[in-house]
C-alpha positions as MATLAB code, in Angstrom:
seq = 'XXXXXXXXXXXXXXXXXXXXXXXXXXXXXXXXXXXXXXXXXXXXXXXXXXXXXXXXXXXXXXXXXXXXXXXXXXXXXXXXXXXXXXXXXXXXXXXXXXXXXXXXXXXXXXXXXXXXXXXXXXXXXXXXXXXXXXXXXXXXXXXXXXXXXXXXXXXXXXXXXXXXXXXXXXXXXXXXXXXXXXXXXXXXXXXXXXXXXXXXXXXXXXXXXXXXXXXXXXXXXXXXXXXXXXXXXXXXXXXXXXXXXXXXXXXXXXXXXXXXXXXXXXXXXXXXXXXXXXXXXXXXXXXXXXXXXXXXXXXXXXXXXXXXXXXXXXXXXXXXXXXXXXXXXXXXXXXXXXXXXXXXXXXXXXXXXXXXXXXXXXXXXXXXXXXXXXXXXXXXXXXXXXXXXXXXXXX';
ca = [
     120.164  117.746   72.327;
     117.191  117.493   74.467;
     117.022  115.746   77.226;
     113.837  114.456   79.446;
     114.917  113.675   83.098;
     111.531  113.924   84.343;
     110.762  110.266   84.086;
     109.372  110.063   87.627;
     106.532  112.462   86.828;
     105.502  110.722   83.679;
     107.376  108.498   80.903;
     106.801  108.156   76.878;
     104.111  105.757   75.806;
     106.619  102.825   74.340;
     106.200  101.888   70.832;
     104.931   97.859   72.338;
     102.242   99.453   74.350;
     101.308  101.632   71.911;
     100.978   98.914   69.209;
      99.035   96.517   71.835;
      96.766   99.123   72.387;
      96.161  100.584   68.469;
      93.252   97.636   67.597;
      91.184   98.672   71.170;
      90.590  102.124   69.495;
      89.327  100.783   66.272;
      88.980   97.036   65.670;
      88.565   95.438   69.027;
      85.867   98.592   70.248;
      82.982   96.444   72.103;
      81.994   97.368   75.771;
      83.605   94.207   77.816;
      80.248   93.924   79.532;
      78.644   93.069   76.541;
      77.426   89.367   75.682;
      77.975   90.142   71.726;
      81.224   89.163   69.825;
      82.615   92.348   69.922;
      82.375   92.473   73.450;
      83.475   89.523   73.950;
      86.783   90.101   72.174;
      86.997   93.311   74.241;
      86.788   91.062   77.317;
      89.149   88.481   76.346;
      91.859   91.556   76.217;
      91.052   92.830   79.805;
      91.356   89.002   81.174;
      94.596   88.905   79.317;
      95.910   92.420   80.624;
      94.964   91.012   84.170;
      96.959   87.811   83.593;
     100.099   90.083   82.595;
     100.039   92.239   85.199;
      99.646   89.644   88.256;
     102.036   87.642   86.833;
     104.070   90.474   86.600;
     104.212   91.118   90.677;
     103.595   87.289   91.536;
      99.884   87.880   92.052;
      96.984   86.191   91.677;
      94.779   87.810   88.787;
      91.591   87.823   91.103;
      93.566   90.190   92.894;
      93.790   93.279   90.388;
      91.418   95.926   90.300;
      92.192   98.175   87.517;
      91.578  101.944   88.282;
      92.145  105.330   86.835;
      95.365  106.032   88.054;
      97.845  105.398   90.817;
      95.844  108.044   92.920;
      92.428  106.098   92.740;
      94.115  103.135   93.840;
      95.970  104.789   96.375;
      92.226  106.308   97.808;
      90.727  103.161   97.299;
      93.388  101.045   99.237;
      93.082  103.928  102.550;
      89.461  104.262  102.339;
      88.729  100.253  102.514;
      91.469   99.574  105.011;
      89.954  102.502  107.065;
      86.463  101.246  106.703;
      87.378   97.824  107.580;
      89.231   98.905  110.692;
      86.067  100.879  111.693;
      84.037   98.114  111.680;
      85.878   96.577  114.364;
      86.559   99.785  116.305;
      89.980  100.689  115.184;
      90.188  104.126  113.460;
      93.867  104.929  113.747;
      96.012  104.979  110.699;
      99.752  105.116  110.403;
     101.316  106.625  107.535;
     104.837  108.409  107.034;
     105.401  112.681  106.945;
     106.937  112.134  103.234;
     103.830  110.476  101.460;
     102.823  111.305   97.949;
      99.581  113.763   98.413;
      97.346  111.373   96.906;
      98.167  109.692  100.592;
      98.118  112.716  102.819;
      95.258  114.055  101.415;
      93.309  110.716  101.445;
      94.526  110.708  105.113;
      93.805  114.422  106.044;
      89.716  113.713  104.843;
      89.572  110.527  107.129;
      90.803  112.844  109.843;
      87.243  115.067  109.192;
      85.428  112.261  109.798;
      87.113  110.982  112.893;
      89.816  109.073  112.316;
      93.287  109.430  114.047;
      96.336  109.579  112.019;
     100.219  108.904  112.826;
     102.683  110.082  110.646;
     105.818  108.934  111.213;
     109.236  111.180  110.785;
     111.511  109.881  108.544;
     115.016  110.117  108.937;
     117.908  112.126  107.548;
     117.814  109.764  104.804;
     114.564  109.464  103.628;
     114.144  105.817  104.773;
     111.723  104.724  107.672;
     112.742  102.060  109.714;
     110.323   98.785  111.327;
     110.890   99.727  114.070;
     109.291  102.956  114.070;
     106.356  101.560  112.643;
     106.268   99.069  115.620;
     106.456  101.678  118.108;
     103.420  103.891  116.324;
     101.304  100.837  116.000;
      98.459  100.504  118.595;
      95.211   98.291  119.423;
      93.354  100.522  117.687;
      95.204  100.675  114.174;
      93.607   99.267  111.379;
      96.226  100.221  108.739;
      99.350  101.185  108.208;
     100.119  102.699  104.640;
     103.588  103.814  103.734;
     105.379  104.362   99.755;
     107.931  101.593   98.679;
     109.607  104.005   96.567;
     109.682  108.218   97.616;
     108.575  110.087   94.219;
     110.541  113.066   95.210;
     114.176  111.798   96.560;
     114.012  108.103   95.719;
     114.599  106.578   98.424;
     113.360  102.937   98.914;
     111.212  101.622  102.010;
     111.769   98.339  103.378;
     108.405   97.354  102.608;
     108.458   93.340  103.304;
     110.344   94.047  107.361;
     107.682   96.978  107.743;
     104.895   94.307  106.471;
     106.065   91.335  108.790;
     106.020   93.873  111.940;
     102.099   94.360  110.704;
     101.377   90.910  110.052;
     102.745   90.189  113.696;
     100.235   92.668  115.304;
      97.369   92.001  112.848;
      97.180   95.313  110.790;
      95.950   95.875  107.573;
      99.093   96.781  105.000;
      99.118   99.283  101.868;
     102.451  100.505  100.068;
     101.734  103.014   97.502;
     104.617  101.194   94.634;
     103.800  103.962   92.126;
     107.366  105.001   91.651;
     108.654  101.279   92.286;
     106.347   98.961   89.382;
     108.372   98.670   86.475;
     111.770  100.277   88.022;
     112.897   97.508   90.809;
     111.421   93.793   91.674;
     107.802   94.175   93.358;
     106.909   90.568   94.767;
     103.494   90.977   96.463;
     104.033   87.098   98.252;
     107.425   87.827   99.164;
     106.583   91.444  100.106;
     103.327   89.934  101.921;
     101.951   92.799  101.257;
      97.849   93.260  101.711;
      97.605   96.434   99.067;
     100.056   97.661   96.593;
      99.026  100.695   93.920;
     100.602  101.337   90.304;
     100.262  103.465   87.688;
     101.236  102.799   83.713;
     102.225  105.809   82.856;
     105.681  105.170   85.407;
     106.728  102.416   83.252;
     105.931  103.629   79.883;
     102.432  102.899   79.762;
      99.506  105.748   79.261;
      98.198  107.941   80.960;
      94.646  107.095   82.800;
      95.081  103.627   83.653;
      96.534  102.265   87.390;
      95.673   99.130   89.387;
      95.964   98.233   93.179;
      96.756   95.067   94.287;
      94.508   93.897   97.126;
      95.365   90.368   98.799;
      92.113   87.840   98.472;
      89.902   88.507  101.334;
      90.656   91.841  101.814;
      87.283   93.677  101.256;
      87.273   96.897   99.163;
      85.068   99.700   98.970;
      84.391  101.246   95.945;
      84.848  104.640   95.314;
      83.351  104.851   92.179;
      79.969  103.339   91.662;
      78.376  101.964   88.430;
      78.050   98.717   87.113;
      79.536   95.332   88.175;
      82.852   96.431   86.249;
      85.824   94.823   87.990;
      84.020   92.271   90.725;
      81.565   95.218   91.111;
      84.687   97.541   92.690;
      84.907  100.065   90.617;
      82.159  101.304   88.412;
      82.447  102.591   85.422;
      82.910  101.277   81.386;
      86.774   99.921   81.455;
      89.334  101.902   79.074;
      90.203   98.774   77.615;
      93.166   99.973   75.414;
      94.637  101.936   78.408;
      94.476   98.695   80.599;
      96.165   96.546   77.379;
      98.595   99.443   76.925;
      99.299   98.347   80.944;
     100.245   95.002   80.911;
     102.450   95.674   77.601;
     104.444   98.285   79.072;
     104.865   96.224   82.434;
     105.626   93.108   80.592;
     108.194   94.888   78.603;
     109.299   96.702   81.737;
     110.229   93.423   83.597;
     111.505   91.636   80.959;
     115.207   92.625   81.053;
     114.633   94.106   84.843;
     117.652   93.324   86.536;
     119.858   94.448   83.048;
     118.035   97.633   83.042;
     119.020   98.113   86.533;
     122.144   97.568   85.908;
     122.529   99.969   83.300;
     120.300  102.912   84.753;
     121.893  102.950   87.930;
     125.579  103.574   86.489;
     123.859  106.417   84.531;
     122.761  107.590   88.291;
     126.213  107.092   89.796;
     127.731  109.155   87.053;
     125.538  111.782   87.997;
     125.857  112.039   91.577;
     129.582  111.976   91.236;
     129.198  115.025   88.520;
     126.461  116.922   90.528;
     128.718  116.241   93.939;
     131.076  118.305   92.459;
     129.561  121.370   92.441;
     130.236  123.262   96.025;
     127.518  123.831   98.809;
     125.405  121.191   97.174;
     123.682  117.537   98.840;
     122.116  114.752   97.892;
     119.312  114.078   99.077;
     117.469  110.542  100.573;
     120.755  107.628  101.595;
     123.550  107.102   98.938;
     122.713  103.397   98.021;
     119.065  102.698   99.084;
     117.111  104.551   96.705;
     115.416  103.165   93.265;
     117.440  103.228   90.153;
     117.098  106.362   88.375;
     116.158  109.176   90.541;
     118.154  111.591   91.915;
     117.505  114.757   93.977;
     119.924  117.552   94.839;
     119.680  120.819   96.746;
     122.531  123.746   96.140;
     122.666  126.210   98.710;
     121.800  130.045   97.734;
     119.491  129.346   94.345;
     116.119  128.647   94.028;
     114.409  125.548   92.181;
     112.079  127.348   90.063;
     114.850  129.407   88.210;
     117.082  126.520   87.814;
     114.399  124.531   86.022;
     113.804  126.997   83.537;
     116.945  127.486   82.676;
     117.891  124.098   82.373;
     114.659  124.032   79.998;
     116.426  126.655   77.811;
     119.641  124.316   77.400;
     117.566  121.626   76.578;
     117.176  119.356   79.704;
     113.728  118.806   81.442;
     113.450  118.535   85.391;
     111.447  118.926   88.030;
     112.000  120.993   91.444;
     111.656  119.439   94.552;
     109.835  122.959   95.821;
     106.497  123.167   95.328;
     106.258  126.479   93.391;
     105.665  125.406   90.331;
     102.235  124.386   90.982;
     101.658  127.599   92.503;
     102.398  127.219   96.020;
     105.600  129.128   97.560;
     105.936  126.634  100.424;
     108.873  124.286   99.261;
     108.721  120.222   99.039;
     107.397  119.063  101.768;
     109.334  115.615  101.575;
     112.610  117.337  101.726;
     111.106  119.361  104.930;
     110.268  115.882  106.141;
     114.460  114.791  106.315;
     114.706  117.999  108.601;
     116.108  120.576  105.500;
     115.343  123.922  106.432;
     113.357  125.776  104.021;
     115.830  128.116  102.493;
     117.768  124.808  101.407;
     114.680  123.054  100.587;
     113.863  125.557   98.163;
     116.879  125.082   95.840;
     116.333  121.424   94.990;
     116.499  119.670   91.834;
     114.617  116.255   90.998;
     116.154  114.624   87.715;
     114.725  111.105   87.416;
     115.958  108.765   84.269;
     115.396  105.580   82.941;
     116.720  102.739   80.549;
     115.508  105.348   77.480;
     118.168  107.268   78.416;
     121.746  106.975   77.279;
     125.582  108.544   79.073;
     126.138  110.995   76.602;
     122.712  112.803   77.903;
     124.143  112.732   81.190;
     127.188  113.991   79.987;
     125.019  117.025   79.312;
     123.314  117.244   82.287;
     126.903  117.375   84.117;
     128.330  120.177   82.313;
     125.112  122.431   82.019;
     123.814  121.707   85.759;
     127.081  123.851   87.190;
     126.986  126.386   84.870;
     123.388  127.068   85.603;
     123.846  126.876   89.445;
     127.051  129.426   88.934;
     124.668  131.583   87.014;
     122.074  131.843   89.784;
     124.435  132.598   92.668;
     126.357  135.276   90.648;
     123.327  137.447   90.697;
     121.929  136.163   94.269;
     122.226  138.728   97.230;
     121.823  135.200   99.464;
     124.784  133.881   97.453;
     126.443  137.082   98.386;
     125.763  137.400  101.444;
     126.753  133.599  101.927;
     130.110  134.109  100.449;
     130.734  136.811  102.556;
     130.180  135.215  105.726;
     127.650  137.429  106.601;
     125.360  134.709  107.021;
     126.868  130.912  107.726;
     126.748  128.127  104.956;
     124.299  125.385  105.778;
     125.642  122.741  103.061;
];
């Protein structure tokens, strides 16, 4: 048995979206900007594809901008609220310490060119609160831009108190819903939300295609410029199929939502109660408010890096909270951001499942999870040292 638990990084193209999106490759080919038939028909598929996907988070379909990914819409979302806020004098920005990078780093390039940014702590458990957004907001912000879901620990934000505390002091609104679209209900009216980002490849869409969400009459700034592709926001010859693929994944993804809930988060409870189990280990982000299917776990005296390959070698793929794998040695800075110290930090594990999987899967993540962790501290000197009381247990 195999089993992928590494849904929040990326998810299999479903066999509807990929059927949605076969005739785009081959039949239905024409540039959408065209005037010609085959253009034509290649337009009539992006209008549809809009339709689905505002309908699908109670949106207007003037009001989605496709994009590349859940990235570009994230930069494109910063950079216009920024811009507009600059116009009228404000350049602060308020943000939170546990952002995805496509955030931070949006953030960090605004600070170059003179911009002041907040970023907010977040608490123990991974959830920020109105009130700290209240007390960070000032006459000079022009907008405050904080995830709905965590991609690392899960937790969820709530994003429609957090947006009434903006609305109330006039500030532009983003919430980066990457790792919520397609998992738990995303209302932009009841949400009043001003931005929102996605990405299809979350909810079993492909890769290469996201959208953002931006309210009528907020202005946008394009990133990429081109033609008059997408109200003239975003330049460039639209990957029709990807965009189909899109709306069939997130119409199939919020078809059955509240079932699929259902059944994905006992598949999470099962887990936390096995993974509990194992001594000197945590769970990361608060105990009921987090999204469905992810889970994140740190055990005290391993690191994350060996655990995930060996879990690889018994046939289950993860993802480590620690940043090593992409070749930094600095661990995750999300689970540095709920006050971990680094030496716990380091030995986190990130398994994130959906409604593809099934229990007897997480049966096997149960029994090979301990076995792998007893593995690593048998041959660590930290372990050792640990068990010795040389050095006190932190977990």
């Amino acid at each position: 048995m195999y089993v992928y638990a590494d849904n929040a990084a990326t998810t299999a193209v479903s066999p509807k979206a990929l059927e949605a999106m076969l005739p785009y490759f081959s039949e239905v080919y024409g540039n959408a900007s065209s005037l010609h038939s085959p253009g034509q028909r290649a337009a009539e598929g992006l209008q549809r594809a809009r339709e689905t996907v505002a309908k699908a988070i109670n949106a207007d379909f003037k009001e989605i901008y496709f994009t590349g990914c859940g990235s570009e819409a994230d930069n494109q979302a910063i950079l216009s609220g920024a811009a507009l806020g600059a116009r009228k004098g404000k350049k602060h920005i308020v943000s939170t310490a546990f952002e995805h990078h496509a955030v931070l780093h949006t953030l960090e390039k605004l600070k170059k060119q003179g911009y002041e940014v907040t970023l907010l702590d977040v608490h123990e458990n991974g959830v920020v609160t109105p009130d700290d957004v209240a007390a960070a907001i000032r006459d000079d912000t022009a907008l405050v831009t904080i995830m709905m879901v965590n991609n690392e620990i899960g937790t969820v934000q709530p994003i429609a108190d957090i947006a009434k505390v903006c609305r109330e002091r006039g500030v532009l609104f983003h919430t980066d819903a990457v790792q919520a679209v397609g998992h738990i209900p995303v209302d932009v009216k009841a949400l009043d939300v001003d931005m929102l980002s996605m990405a299809a490849h979350k909810f079993h869409g492909p890769k290469g295609v996201g959208a953002l969400y931006a309210r009528k009459g907020v202005p946008l700034v394009n990133v990429i410029e081109g033609g008059q592709q997408e109200r003239g926001k975003r330049g460039g010859t639209e990957n029709i199929a990807g965009i189909v693929g899109m709306a069939a994944a997130l119409e199939e993804a919020t078809a059955d939502l509240d079932k699929d809930m259902a059944y994905v988060t006992g598949l999470r409870e099962k887990l936390i109660e096995g993974l509990s189990k194992i001594p000197h280990s945590r769970l990361n982000g608060d105990r009921e408010k987090r999204v469905p299917g992810t889970v994140n776990f740190c055990f005290e005296g391993i690191e994350g890096e060996s655990l995930l390959l060996l879990l690889d070698a018994r046939g289950i793929a993860a993802s480590s909270g620690s940043a090593c794998t992409s070749g930094s040695l600095d661990p995750s800075h999300v689970l540095l951001a709920l006050g971990l110290p680094h030496e716990i930090a380091h030995g986190s594990l990130r398994l994130s499942i959906d409604r593809m999987n099934t229990e007897a899967e997480i049966d096997h993540i149960i029994e090979s999870v301990p076995q792998v962790v007893d593995y690593l501290r048998g041959m660590s000197p930290v372990w050792d040292e640990l068990e010795r009381g040389l050095t006190p247990h932190l977990i």
